[in-house]
C-alpha positions as CSV (number, residue, x, y, z in Angstrom):
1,X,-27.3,19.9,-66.6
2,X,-31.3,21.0,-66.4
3,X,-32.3,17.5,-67.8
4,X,-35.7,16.4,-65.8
5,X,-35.9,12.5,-66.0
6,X,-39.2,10.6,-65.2
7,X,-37.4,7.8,-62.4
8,X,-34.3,7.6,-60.3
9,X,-32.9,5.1,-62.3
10,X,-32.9,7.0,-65.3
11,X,-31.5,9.6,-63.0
12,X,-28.8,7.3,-62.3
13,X,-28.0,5.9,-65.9
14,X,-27.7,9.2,-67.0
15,X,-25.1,9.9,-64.5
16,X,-22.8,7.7,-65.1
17,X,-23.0,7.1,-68.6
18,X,-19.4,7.4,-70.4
19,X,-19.5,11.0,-71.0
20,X,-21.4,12.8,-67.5
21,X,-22.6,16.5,-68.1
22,X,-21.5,18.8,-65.4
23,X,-23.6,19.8,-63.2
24,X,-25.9,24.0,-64.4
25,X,-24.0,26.9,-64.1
26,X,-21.0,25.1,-63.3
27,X,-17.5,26.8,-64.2
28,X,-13.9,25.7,-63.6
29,X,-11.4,28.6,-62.7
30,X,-8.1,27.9,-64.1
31,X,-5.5,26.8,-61.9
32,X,-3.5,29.4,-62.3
33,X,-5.7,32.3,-61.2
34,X,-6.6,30.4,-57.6
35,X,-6.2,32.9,-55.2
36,X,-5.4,31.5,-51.4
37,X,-8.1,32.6,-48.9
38,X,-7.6,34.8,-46.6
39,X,-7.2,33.7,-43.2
40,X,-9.4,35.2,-40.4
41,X,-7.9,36.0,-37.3
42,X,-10.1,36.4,-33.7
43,X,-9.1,39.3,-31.3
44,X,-8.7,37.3,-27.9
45,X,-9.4,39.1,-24.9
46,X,-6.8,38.4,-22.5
47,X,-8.7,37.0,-19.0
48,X,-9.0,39.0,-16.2
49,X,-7.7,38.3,-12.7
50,X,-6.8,34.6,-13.9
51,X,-5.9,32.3,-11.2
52,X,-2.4,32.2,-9.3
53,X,-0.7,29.4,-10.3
54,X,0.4,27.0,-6.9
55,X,3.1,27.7,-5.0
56,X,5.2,24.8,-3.4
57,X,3.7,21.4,-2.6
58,X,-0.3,21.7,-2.0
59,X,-2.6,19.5,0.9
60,X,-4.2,17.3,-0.8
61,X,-7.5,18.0,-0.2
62,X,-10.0,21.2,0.7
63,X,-11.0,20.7,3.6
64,X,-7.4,21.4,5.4
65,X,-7.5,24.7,7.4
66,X,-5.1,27.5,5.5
67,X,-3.1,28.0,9.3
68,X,-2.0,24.5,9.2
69,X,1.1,23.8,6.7
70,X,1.4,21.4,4.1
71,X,2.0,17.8,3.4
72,X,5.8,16.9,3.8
73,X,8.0,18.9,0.9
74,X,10.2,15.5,0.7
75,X,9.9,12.1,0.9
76,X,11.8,10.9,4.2
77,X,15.6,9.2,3.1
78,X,15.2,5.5,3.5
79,X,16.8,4.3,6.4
80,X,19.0,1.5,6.4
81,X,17.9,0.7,9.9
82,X,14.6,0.4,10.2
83,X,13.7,-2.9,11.5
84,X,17.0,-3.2,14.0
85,X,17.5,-1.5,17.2
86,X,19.6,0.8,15.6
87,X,16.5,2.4,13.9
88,X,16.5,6.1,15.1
89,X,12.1,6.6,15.3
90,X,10.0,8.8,16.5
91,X,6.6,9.4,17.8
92,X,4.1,10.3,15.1
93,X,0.5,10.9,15.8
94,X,-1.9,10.7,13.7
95,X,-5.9,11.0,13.7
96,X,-8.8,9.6,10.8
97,X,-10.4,12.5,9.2
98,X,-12.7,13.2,6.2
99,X,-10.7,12.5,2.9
100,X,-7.8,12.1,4.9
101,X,-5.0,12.0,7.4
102,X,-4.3,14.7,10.3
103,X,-0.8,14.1,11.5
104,X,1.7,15.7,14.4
105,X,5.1,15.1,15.2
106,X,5.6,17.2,18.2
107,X,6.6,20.1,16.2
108,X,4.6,20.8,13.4
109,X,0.9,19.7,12.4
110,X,-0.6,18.5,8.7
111,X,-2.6,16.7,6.5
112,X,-2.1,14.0,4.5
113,X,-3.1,10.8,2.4
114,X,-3.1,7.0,3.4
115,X,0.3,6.7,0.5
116,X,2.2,8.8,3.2
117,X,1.9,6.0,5.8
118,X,4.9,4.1,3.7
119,X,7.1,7.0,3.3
120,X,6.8,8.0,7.1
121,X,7.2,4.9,8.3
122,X,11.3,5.2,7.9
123,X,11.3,7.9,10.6
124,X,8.2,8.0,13.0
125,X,6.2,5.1,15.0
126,X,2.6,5.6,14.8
127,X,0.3,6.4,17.5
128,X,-3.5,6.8,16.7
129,X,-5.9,9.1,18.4
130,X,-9.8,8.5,18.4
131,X,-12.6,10.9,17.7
132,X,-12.4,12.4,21.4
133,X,-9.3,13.7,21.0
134,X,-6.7,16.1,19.2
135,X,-3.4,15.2,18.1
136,X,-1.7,17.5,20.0
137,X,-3.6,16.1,23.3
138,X,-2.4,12.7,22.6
139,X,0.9,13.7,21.8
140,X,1.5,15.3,25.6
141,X,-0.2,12.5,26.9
142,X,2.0,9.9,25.5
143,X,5.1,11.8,26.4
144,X,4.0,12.0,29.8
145,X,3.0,7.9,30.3
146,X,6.4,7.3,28.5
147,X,8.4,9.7,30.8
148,X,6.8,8.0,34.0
149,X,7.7,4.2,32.5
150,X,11.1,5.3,31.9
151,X,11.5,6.6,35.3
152,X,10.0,3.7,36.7
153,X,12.0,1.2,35.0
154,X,15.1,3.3,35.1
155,X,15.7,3.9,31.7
156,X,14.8,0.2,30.3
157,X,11.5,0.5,28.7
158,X,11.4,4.1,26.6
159,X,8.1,4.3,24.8
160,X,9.5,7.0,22.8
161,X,11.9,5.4,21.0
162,X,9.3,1.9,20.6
163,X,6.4,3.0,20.2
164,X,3.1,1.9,20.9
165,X,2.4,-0.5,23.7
166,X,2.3,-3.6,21.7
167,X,5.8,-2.9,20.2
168,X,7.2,-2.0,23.2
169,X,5.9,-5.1,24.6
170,X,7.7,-7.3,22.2
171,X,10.8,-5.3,21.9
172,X,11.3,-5.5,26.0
173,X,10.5,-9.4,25.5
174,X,13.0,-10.1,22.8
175,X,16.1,-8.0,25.0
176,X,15.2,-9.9,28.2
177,X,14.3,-13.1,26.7
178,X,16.9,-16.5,28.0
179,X,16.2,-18.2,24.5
180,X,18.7,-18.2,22.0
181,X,18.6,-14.8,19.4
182,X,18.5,-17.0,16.3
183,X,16.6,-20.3,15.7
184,X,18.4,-22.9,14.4
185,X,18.8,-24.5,10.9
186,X,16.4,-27.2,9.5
187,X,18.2,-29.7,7.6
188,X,18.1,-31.3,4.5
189,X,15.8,-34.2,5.7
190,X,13.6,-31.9,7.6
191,X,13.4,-29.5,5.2
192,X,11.7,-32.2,2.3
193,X,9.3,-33.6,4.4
194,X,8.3,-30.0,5.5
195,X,7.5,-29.3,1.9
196,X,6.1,-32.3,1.2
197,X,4.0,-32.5,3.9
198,X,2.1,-29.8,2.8
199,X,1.7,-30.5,-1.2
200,X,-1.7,-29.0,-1.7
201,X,-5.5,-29.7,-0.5
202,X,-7.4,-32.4,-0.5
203,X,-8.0,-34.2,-3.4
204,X,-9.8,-38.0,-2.8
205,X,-11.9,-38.8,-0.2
206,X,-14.3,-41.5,0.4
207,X,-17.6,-42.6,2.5
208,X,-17.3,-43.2,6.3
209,X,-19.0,-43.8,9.1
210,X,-16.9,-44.5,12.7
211,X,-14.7,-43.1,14.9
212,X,-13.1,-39.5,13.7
213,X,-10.2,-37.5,15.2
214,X,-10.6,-33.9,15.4
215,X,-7.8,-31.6,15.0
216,X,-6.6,-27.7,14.5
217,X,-4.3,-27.5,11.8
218,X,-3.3,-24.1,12.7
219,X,-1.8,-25.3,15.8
220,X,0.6,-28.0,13.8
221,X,4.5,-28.1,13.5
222,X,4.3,-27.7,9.9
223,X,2.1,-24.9,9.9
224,X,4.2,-22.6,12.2
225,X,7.6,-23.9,10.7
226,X,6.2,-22.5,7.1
227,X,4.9,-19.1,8.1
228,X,7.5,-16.6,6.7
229,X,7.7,-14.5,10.3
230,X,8.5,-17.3,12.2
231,X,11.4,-15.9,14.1
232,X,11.7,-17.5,17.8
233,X,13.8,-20.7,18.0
234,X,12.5,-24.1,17.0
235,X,14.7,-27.2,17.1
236,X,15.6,-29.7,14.9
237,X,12.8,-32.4,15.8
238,X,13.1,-36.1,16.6
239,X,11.6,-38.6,14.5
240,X,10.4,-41.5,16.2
241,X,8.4,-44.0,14.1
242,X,11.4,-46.4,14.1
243,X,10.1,-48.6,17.4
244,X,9.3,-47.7,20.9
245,X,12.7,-48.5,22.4
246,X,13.9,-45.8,20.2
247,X,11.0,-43.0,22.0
248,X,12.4,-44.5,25.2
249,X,16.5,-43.6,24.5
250,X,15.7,-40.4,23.5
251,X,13.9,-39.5,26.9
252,X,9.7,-39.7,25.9
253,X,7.5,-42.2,27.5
């Protein structure tokens, strides 16, 4: 309005008294006459040489030579017999490298992640290689060793449809075993005083000074019957607490 006021707060009071001035110079075009701005286009130049797009499914990482071929296109079909001796595995050899995995199936070589391990592990057994060497050396050598155990135990032990040594060990000791396949049913009884034998820590104790027994509680009934891949057979054990005569009809001394 061009008014020049001595202090802010007559500044102030003068603004917002009931009827405000409008601010110098200050028109109002009618509504009618507004007239819509234009709107301002950019030219964009269209890039040059941009970037093919990716073909197919990509290694994961950079450092994979361009002559080897990808990560697997699918994931492997579950199959509904792993973990019987009806599971139809191969031999899969695989090697640490930077940011990943170098694997070789006897047939073709490539690179991978550690989530591949889960999806591979329905058709291949895996063999790892050090630092020394290749994939492909320790893929001929293992064929070889297994070829010569086969032919020495006339078609019993095939490392190639096992696997390592460790599982071949335990596979050959499960088929040749005497004991019974399956290990027989706890009952009722045995089954409470399993679970309540093991309720939880310890939770009182008090001061003493005498005679101690030492034990390893790893090496207890209770802890081997609970461990979820106890799978050998155990029987059905005898309680004797009653009396000694009862120790003595059932055979102990």
């Amino acid at each position: 309005c061009g008014l020049n006021l001595s202090t802010y707060q007559k500044y102030q009071q003068h603004l917002n008294r009931k009827n405000p001035c409008r601010p110098k110079n200050f028109t109002q075009a009618p509504i009618g006459n507004l007239a819509t701005a234009p709107v301002l286009v950019q030219n964009i130049t269209p890039t040059q040489n941009p970037a093919p797009s990716p073909e197919g499914d990509l290694i994961s990482f950079d450092e994979n030579p361009q002559t080897l071929q990808p990560r697997e296109q699918s994931v492997p079909a579950v199959d509904l017999g792993i973990g019987s001796s009806l599971a139809n595995k191969t031999i899969l050899i695989y090697k640490n490298i930077s940011n990943g995995f170098e694997f070789y199936n006897g047939k073709r070589k490539w690179y991978g992640v550690k989530e591949d391990f889960r999806a591979l592990s329905n058709k291949y057994y895996f063999i790892k290689t050090d630092l020394k060497e290749t994939v492909i050396e320790v893929y001929k050598r293992f064929i070889k060793e297994s070829e010569a155990i086969a032919e020495k135990t006339k078609g019993q032990v095939d490392m190639q449809k096992s696997g390592c040594y460790t599982l071949t060990s335990l596979k050959l000791f499960r088929e040749t075993t005497l004991v019974p396949k399956r290990s027989e049913k706890v009952d009722e009884k045995e089954n409470t005083w399993l679970n309540l034998a093991t309720t939880g820590a310890l939770v009182f104790a008090e001061r003493y000074e005498g005679e101690a027994i030492q034990y390893d509680i790893n090496s207890m009934y209770v802890f081997e019957m609970l461990k979820k891949e106890v799978s050998w057979p155990i029987a059905s054990g005898i309680y004797t607490h009653y009396d000694l005569e009862c120790a003595k009809e059932n055979g102990l001394k």
